[in-house]
C-alpha atoms as one frame of an Amber mdcrd trajectory, in Angstrom:
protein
 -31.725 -46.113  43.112 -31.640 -49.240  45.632 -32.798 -52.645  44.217 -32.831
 -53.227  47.983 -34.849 -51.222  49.517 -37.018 -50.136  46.531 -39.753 -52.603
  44.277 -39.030 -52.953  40.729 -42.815 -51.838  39.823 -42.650 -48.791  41.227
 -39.241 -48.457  40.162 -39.907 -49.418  36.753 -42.715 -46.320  36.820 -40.515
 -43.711  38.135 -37.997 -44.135  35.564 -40.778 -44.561  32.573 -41.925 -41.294
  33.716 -38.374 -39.958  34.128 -37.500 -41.052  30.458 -40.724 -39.650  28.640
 -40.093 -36.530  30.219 -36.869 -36.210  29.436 -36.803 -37.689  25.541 -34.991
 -40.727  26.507 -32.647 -39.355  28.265 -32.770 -41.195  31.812 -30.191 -43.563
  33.130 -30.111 -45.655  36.432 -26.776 -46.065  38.977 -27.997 -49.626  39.921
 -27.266 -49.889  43.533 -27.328 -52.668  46.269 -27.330 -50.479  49.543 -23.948
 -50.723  51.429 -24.909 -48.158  54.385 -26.103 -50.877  57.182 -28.090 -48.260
  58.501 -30.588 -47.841  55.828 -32.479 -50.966  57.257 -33.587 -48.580  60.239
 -35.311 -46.729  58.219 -37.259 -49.529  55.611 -38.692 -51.953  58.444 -35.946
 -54.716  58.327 -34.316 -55.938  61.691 -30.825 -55.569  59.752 -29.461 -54.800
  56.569 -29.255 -57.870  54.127 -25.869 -59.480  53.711 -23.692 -58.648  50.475
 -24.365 -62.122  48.360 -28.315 -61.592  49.557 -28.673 -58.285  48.272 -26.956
 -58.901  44.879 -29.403 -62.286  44.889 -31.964 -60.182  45.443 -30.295 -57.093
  42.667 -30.488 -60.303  39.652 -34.249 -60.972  39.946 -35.064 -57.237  40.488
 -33.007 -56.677  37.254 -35.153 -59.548  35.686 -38.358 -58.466  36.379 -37.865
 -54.555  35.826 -36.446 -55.162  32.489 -39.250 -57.472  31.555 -42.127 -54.584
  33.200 -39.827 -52.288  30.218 -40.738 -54.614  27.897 -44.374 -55.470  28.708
 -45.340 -52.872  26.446 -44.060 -53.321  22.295 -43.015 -50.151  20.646 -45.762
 -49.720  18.178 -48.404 -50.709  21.458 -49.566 -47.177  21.877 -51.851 -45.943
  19.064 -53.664 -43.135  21.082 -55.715 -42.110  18.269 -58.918 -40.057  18.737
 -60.799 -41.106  15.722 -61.278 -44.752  16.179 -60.783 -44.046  20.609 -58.279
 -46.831  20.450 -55.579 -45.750  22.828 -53.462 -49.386  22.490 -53.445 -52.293
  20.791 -54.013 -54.777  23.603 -52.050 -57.609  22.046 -48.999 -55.802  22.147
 -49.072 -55.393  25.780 -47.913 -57.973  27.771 -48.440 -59.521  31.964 -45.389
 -60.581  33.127 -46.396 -63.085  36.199 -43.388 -63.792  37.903 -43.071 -65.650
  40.850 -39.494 -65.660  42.394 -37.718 -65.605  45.914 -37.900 -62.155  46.314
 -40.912 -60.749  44.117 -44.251 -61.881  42.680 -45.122 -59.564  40.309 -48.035
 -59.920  37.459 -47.859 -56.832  35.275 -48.068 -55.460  32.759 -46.121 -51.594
  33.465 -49.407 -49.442  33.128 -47.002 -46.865  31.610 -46.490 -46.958  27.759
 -42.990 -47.866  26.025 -40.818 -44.819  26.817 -38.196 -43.490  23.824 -35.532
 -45.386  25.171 -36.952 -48.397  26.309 -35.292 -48.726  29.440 -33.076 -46.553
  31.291 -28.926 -46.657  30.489 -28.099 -49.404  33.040 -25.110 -47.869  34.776
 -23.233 -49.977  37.821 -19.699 -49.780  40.031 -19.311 -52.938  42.259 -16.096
 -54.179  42.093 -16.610 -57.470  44.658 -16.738 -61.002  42.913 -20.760 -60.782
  43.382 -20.658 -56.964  41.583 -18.493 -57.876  38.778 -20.931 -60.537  37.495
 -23.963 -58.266  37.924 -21.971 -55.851  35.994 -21.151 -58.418  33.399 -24.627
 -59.877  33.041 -26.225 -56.292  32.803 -24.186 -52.864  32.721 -23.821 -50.676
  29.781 -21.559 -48.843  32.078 -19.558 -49.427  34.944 -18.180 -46.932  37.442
 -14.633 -48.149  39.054 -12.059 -47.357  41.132  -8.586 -47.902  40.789  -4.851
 -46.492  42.119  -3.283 -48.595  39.429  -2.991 -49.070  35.691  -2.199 -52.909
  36.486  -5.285 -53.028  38.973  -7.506 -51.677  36.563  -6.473 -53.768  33.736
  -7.118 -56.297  35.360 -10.853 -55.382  36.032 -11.117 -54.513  32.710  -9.869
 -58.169  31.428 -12.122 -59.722  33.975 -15.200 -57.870  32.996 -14.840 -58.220
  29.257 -14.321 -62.149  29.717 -17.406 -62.610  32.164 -19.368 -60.452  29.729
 -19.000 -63.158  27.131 -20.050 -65.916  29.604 -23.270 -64.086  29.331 -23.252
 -64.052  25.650 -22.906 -59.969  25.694 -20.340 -58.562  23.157 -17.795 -56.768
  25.559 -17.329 -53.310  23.407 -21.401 -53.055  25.007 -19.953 -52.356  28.125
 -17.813 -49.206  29.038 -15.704 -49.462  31.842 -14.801 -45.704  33.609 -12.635
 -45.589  36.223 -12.677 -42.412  38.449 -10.166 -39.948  38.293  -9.756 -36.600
  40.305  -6.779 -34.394  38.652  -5.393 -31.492  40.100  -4.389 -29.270  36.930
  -1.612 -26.453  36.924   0.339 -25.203  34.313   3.835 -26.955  35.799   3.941
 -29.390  37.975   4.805 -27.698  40.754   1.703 -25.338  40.675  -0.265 -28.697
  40.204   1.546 -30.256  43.093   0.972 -26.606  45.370  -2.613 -27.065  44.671
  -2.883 -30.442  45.945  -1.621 -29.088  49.216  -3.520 -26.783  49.754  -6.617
 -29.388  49.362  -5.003 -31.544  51.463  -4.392 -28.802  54.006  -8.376 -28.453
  54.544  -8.917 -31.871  55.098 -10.304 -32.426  58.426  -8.807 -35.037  60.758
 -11.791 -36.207  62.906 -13.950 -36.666  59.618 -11.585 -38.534  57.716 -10.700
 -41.003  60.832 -14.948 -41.595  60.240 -14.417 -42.013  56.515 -11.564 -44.714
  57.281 -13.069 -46.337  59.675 -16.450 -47.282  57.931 -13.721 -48.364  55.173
 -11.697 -50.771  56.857 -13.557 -51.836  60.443 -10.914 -49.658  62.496 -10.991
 -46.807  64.292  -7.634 -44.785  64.204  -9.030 -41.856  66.378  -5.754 -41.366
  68.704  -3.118 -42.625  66.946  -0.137 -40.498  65.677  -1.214 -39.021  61.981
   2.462 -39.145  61.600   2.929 -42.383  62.292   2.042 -45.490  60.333  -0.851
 -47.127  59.930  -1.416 -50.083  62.188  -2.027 -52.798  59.769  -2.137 -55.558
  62.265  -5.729 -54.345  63.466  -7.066 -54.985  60.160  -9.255 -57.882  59.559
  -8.456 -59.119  56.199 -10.387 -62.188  56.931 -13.906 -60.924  57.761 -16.758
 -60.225  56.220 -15.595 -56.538  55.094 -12.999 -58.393  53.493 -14.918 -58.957
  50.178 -16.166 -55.520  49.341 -14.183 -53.689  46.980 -13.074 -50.125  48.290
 -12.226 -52.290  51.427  -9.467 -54.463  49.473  -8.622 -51.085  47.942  -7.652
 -49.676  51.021  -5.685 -52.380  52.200  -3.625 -52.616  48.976  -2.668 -48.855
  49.548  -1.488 -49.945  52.610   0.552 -52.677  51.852   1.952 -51.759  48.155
   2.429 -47.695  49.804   3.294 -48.774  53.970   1.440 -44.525  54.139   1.218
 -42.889  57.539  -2.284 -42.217  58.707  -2.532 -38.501  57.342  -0.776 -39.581
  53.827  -3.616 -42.074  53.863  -6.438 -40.053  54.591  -5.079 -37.015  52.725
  -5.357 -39.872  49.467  -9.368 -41.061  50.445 -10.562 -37.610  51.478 -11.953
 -36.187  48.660 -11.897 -39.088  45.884 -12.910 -41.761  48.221  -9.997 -43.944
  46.613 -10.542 -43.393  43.085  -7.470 -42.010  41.548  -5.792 -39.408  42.051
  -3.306 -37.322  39.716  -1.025 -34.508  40.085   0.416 -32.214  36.799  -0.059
 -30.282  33.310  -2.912 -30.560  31.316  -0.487 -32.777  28.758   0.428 -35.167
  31.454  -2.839 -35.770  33.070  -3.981 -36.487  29.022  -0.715 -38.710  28.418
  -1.583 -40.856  31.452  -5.626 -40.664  30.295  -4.086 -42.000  26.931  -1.869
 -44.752  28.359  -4.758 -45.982  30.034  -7.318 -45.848  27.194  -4.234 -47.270
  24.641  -3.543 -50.235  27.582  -7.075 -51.495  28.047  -8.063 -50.248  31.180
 -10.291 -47.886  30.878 -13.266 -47.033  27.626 -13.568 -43.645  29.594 -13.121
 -41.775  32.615 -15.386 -40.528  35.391 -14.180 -37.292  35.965 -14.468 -36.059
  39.647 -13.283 -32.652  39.827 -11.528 -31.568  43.170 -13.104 -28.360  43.204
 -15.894 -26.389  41.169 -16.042 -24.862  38.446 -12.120 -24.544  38.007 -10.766
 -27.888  37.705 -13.896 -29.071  35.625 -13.715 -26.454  33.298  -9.731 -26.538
  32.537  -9.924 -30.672  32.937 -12.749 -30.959  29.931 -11.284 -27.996  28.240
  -7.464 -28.483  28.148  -6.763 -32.027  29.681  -8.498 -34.400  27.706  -7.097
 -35.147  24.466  -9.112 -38.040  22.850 -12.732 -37.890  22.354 -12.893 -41.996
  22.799 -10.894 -41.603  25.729 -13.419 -39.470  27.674 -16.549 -40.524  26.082
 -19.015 -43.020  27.526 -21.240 -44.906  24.151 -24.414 -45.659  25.047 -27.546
 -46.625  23.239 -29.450 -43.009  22.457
């Protein structure tokens, strides 16, 4: 759900209702809205700019964890006899006044088993690691490297303590999409064949809301152009963007090689091989600090997601993302 183009005290009721329904079991993908077309469709002239939207993401976060915690958890009485149904001291107005929202309270929803939704987030720009850091329990990444992503994991673990969180409360998982066989040739065969569906005109698209350039007419087979990229605009500080352009310039792929890699895991990464190598490099990663866990995105259903929980991962902690219950 959008902190930009929802309100937190509607928000904050959804999810109450969400959570008492399902025994504290609700969690929320924080999101900031990266689709400049949205704004067409919520009454704004254009789409806010990245630093205003995470501006606007901080006091949302503020004020929708504090509409959580308007109610205490022994509040609700709800007894018959006496027809109290809360103890009104217990319940709490919030009246905030910010930039963005003015908003009184208290929720008119009582304390739900959890308390709050499991505050999940995956920005990777300067702006989305620090919301991360200030308020994730998990964070959803993407990364073609073990360096790259231990790296992020450094950086988020330090900010975290800037915040005065303890960094084993957040759980970094980077995405991973493995194609499983029982050699590595039959893995590598089945990759193909994926790669063999992909279509051309619909990944050009894909790349092109990626990097700012449209490739439609170019040789597939020939390299990709990285002249026409503009490193130095505004694109420049989201994260999948930067992404992109380091698979460019670490790789130098042709256009197909580098569509065939975003197709289907949208630059998370990806991995070839046996069940025992995909787990060795799952290890390595765990074992290097770079990842607490993994978001597993199977390239096909229910196959790979069967033999990838089944046979691939060897490590509970490695797969496993802690929350509070």
């Amino acid at each position: 759900m959008s902190t930009t183009y929802t309100e937190p005290y509607n928000l904050a009721r959804l999810f109450a209702s969400l959570d008492h329904l399902s025994k504290g079991r609700a969690g929320w993908n924080i999101v900031t809205t990266s689709a400049p077309q949205a704004a067409q469709n919520f009454g704004l002239p254009e789409h806010p700019p990245h630093h205003e939207r995470y501006e606007r993401a901080r006091e949302y976060l503020d004020v929708i964890s504090r509409l959580w915690d308007s109610w205490e958890d022994d509040a609700l009485v709800n007894d018959p006899v006496s027809g109290v149904f809360a103890e009104t001291s217990k319940i709490h107005t919030l009246d905030h006044v910010g930039k963005h929202f003015r908003v009184r309270g208290p929720l008119n929803i009582s304390r739900t088993p959890q308390g709050r939704p499991v505050y999940v987030q995956a920005g990777s720009s300067d702006d989305g690691r620090a919301f991360a850091a200030r308020f994730a329990e998990a964070i959803f990444t993407a990364h073609q490297t073990l360096d790259s992503a231990k790296a992020f994991y450094a950086d988020i673990k330090r900010q975290a303590r800037t915040f005065d969180r303890a960094p084993d409360e957040i759980k970094i998982l980077p995405g991973i999409s493995p194609f499983i066989g029982s050699t590595q040739a039959e893995a590598d065969r089945l990759q193909d064949e994926f790669n063999e569906l992909i279509q051309p005109e619909y990944s050009l698209t894909q790349l092109r809301q990626m990097i700012g350039v449209d490739l439609t007419g170019y040789d597939l087979d020939g390299p990709v152009p990285r002249h026409l990229i503009d490193t130095a605009s505004a694109r420049g500080v989201a994260s999948r963007f930067k992404l992109v352009v380091d698979i460019v310039d670490r790789e130098t792929p042709t256009i197909r090689q580098l569509v065939q890699r975003l197709a289907g895991a949208r630059g998370h990464w990806v991995i070839a091989g046996t069940p025992e190598k995909i787990a060795d490099n799952i290890q390595t990663w765990f074992e290097s600090g770079a990842a607490d866990g993994f978001n597993v995105m199977p390239p096909s259903l229910p196959a790979t997601s069967t033999t990838c929980c089944v046979s691939s991962f060897r490590t509970c902690l490695a797969t496993t993302c802690s929350t509070r219950s």
